[in-house]
Structure formats: structure tokens, C-alpha cells
N, C-alpha and C positions, 0 to 999 in steps of 0.2 A: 358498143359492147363487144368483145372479144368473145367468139365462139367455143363453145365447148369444145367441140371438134378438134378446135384447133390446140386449144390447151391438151388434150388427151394426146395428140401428135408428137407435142411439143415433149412429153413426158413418156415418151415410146409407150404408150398407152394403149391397148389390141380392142378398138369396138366396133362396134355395126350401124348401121343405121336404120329407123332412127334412133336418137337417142332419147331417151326419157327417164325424167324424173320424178318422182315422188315425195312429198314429204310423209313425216311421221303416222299423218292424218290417212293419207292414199290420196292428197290432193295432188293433180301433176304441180308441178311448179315450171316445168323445163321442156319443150320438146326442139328436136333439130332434124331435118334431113337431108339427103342427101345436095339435096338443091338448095343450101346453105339457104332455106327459110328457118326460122326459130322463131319462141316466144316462149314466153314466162310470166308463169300468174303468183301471184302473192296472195297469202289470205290473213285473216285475223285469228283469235284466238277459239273465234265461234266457226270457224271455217268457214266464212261467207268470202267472197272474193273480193278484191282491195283493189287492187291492181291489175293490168294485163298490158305487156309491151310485146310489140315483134319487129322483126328484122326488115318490114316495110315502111314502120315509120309511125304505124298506128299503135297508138295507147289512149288508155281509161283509168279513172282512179271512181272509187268506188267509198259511200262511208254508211253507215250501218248505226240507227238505235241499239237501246236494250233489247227490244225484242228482236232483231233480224230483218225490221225493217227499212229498204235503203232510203235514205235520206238525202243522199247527194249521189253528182253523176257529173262526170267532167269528161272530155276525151282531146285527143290530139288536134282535132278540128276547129276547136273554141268553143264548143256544146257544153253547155253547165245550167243542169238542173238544181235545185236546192240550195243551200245552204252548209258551207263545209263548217264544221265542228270547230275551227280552228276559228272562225267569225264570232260565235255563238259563246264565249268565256268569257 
């Protein structure tokens, strides 16, 4: 993934460190520092968290019932709880 940082350089763009983002909700989606670590979370429409990747290698995917409760759990390592939604149709 190509760092933020480096796109805002790329575009003579004036920031600091870190950087972060937010979406709509105030969930971060983005952070970076100076020590070119990052990662970035993704959420659903409920805000529950979906996703999480970083700049070491490690990610999680995340899935969610009606009610909020999580149902499945995968990560970079091979770890997979549950049953992903996409089995379940």
C-alpha cells in the first residue's frame, strides 16, 4: 500500500505527523507516523470494525450479526473463528 505521506509529498502537500484520519462516524480509518508505521481500519454501517491492516504485515477481518454480535474472526496468521457469512447463503 503506498503511504499517505508519501502521496501528500507527491502533491507538494504541507503536513505533520502523525497523520490521521477519520471518517464521517469519528472512527479513525488511517493513522501514520513518523517511523513510516501505518494502519487502517474499516467499518460497517453499524460502526463495528471489519477490517484492521498495518504496515507490519498484520491484519483481521472481522463480520458482525443483526445485533452487533461478532460472528467471525480471521487474521494474517491463519486464526479463523466462526463462520464467514459468505459460507452461510
Amino acid at each position: 500500500m503506498k503511504k499517505l505521506s508519501k502521496t501528500y509529498k507527491e502533491l507538494g502537500i504541507d503536513f505533520s505527523f502523525p497523520i490521521k484520519i477519520n471518517d464521517a462516524n469519528g472512527n479513525e480509518t488511517y493513522y501514520e507516523d513518523s517511523s513510516d508505521y501505518w494502519y487502517k481500519h474499516k467499518y460497517d454501517a453499524n460502526g463495528n470494525k471489519t477490517y484492521f491492516e498495518s504496515s507490519d504485515g498484520q491484519w483481521y477481518k472481522y463480520e458482525y450479526d443483526d445485533n452487533g454480535d461478532r460472528t467471525y474472526y480471521e487474521n494474517s496468521e491463519g486464526y479463523k473463528r466462526g463462520t464467514p457469512k459468505s459460507t452461510n447463503q
